[in-house]
C-alpha positions in Angstrom: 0.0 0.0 0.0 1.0 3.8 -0.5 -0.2 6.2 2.8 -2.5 9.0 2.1 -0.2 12.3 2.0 -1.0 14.7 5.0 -0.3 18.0 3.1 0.9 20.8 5.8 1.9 23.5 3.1 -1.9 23.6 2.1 -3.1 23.4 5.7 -0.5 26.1 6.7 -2.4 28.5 4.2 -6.0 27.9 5.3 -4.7 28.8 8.8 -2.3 32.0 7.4 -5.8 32.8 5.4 -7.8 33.1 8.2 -5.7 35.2 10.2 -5.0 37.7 7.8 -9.1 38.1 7.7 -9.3 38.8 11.0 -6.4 41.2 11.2 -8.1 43.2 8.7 -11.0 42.8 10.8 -9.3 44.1 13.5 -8.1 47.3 11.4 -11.5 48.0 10.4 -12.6 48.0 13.4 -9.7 50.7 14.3 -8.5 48.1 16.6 -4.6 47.3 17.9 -3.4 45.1 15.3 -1.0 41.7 16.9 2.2 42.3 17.3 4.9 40.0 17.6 8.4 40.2 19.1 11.1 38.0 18.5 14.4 38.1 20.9 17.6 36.4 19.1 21.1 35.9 20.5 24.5 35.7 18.7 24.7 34.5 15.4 23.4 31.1 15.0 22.5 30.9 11.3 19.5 28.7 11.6 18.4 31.1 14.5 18.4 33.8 11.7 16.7 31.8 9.2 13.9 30.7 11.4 13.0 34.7 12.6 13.3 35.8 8.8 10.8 33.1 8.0 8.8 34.4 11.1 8.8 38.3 10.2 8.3 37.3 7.0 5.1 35.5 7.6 3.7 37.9 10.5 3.9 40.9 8.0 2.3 39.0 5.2 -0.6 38.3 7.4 -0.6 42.2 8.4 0.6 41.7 12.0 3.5 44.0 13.4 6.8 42.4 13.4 9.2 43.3 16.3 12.6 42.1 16.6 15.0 42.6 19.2 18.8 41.0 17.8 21.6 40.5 20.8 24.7 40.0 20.4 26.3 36.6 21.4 27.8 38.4 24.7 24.4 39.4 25.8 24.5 38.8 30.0 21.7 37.1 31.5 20.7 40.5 33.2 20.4 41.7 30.0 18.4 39.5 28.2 15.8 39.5 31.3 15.5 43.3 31.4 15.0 43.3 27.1 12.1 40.5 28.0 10.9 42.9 30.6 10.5 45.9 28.3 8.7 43.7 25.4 6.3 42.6 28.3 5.7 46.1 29.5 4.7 47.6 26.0 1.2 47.0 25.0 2.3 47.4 21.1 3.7 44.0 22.0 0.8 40.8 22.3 3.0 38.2 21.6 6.9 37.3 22.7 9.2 34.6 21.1 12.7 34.1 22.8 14.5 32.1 19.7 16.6 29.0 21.3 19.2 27.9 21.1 20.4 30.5 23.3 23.7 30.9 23.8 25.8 28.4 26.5 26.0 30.6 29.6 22.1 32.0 29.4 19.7 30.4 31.5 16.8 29.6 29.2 14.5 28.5 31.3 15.2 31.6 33.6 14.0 33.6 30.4 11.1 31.6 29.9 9.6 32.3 33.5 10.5 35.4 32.4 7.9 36.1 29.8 4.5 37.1 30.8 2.3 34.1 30.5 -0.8 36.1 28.5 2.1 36.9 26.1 4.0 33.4 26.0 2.8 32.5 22.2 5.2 29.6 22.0 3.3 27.9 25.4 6.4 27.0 27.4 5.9 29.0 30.2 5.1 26.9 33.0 1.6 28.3 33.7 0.8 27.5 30.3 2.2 24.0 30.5 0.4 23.4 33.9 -3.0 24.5 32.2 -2.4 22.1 29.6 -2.0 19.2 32.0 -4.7 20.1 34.2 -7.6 22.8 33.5 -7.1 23.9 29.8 -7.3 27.9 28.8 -3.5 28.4 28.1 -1.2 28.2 24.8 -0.2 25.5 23.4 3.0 24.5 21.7 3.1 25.5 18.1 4.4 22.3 16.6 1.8 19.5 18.4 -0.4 22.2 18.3 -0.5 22.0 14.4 0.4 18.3 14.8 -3.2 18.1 16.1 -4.5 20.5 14.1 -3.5 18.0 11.0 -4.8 15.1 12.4 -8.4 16.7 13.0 -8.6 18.1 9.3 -7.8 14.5 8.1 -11.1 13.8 10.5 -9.5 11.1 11.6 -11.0 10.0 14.9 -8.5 10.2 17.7 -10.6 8.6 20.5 -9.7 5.0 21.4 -6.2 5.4 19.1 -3.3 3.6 20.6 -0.9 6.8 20.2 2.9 6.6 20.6 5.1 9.8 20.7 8.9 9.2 20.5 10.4 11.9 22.1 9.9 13.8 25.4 11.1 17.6 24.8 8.9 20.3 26.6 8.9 21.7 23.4 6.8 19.1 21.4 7.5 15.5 22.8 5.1 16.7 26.2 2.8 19.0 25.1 1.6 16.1 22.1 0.8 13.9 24.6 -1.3 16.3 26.6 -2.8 16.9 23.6 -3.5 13.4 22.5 -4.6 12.5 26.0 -7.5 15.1 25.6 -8.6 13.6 22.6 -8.9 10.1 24.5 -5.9 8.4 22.8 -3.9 5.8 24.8 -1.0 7.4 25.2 2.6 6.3 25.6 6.3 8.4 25.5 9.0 6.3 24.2 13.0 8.4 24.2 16.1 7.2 23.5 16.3 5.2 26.6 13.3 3.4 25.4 14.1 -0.9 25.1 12.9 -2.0 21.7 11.3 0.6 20.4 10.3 -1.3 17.0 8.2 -3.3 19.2 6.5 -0.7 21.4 6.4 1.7 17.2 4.5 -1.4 15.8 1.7 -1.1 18.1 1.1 2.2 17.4 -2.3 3.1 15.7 -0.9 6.9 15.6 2.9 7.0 15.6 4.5 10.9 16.4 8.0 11.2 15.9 9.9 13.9 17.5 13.4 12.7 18.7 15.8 14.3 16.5 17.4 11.4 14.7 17.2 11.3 11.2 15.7 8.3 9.3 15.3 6.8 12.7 11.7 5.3 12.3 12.2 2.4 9.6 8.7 0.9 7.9 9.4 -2.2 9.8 8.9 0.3 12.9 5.3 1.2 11.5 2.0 -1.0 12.0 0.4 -1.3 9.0 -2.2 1.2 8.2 -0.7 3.6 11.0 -0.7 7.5 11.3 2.5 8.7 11.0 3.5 12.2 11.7 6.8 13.0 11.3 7.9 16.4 13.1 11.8 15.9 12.6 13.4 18.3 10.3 17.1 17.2 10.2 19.5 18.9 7.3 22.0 15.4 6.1 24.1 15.0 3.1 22.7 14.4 -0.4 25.0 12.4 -1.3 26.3 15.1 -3.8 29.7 17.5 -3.0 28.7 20.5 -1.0 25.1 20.0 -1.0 22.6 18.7 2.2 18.8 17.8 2.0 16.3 18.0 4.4 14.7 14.6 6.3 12.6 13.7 9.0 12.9 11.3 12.1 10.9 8.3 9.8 12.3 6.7 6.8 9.9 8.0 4.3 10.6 5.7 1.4 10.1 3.2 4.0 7.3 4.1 5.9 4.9 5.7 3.1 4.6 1.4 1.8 3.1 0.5 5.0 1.4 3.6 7.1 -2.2 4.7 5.9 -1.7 8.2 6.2 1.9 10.5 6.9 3.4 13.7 6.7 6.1 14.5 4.6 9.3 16.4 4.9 9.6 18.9 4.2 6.1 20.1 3.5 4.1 17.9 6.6 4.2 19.3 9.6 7.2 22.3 9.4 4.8 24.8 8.1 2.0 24.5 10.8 4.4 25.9 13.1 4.6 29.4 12.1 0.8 29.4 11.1 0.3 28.3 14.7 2.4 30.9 16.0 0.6 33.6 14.4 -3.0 31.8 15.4 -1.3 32.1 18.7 -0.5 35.8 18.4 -4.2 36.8 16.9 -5.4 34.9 20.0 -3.6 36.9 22.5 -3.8 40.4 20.8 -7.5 39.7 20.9 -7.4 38.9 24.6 -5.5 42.1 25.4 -7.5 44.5 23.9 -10.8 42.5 25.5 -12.1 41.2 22.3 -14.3 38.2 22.0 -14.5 36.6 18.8 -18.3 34.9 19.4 -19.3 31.6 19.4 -16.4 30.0 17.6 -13.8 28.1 19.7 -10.4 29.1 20.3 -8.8 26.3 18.3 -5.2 26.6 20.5 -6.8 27.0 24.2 -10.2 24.5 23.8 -10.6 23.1 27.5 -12.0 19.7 26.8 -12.0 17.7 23.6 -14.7 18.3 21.1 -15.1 18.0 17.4 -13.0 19.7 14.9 -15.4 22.8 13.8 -12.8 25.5 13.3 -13.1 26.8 9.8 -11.3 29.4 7.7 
């Protein structure tokens, strides 16, 4: 069998669509429009590329685009007082810290740092606590559109044996949260995991989110699986000078035996920024004491319920 292709670009742009339209909304209404800051330090070239990509987005969608760009030698009292301001400034609904930070910063000092109605990414731990317990905060961006793929496929998520390889506060935790909300059977496997092929092929809904390219082989998948793979690892091509972009799963492999995957590039990579800026629109509209009606906030719902949230 070939797996159904779970196409992220397209679902990216239904989500970048819709918050462009209520931007202009918002402008029409002579209302703030979301702004987003970004913090970078030193000169990590992936760093750079990410918050380009980020700007880039943000003002396409008609949001303000903030960036505050430290050098390498920033001090921790430094960084915290630059959060500080960005959380003080009401021009300012949404903060993003870019990590890697460098060695001698305390990132998760920085984190705490951030206000919590302004944590867009959802790493704060108020925002991870009401994740795990109560609902109402932001969510991660990745698993957030990780879950937001899965429920415009329709598949139903209730009952699914669910494995997530990987256990980063980033996306490895908050997906299973996520998936335990939906009613999946949920269980974390890491690298310390004993036979991981055995606990994969189990799997009805396999997320893979270790770091480890071409780690998940199509003997690791159960036939007729989900598969979504949120690696994004830069190897070799095989050709002098050049490097191609793979996930954590073996697609060649795995696309013969799952029913339905993401690809990579193209799967899950660009539901993160969309995410981010749902996030963003989300808080703005918070700040400034909007209320958007009936419709559900599609990153903050407290218990789970159908997929309704349209463009």
């Amino acid at each position: 069998m070939t797996a159904k292709l779970i196409d992220g670009a397209t679902a990216a742009a239904e989500i970048l669509a819709a918050v462009s339209k209520r931007v202009v909304d918002l402008k029409s209404a002579s209302l703030p429009v979301p702004g987003l800051a970004t913090v970078l330090v030193g000169d990590d070239p992936a760093s750079h590329t990410y918050v380009r990509n980020k700007r880039r987005r943000a003002e396409e969608a008609g949001m303000v685009s903030l960036e505050r760009t430290l050098p390498a030698t920033t001090s921790q009292d430094e960084l915290l007082a630059a959060v500080r301001e960005l959380n003080d400034n009401p021009a300012v609904h949404g903060i993003l810290v870019q990590m890697p930070l460098p060695a001698h910063l305390n990132a998760r000092a920085v984190i705490e740092a951030i206000d919590p109605a302004k944590d867009v990414d959802g790493l704060h731990p108020v925002n991870a606590g009401k994740l795990a317990t109560v609902g109402g905060g932001f969510v991660p961006c990745t698993p957030l559109g990780c879950l937001h793929l899965l429920k415009r496929e329709q598949i139903a998520l209730a009952g699914l044996d669910a494995v997530v390889i990987g256990r980063s506060t980033l996306v490895g935790k908050p997906m299973a949260q996520l998936l335990l909300r939906e009613n999946c059977t949920v269980t974390m496997a890491h690298s310390k995991t004993r036979d991981l092929r055995a606990l994969c092929r189990r799997a009805d809904l396999l997320v893979a989110a270790i770091g480890r390219p071409l780690l998940i082989k199509g003997d690791h998948v159960k036939p007729g699986a989900i598969v979504i793979d949120v690696g994004i690892n830069r190897v070799a091509s095989g050709e002098p000078g050049k490097s191609k972009l793979v996930g954590d799963v073996d697609f060649a492999e795995a696309v013969q035996v799952a029913g339905a995957i993401t690809p990579v590039p193209g799967g899950v990579g660009p539901m993160t920024i969309a995410m981010l800026l749902r996030n963003t629109l989300e808080a703005c509209s918070d700040q400034v004491g909007l209320n958007w009606g009936k419709e559900r906030r599609f990153s903050r719902y407290p218990e789970p319920t159908p997929y309704d949230w349209q463009a």
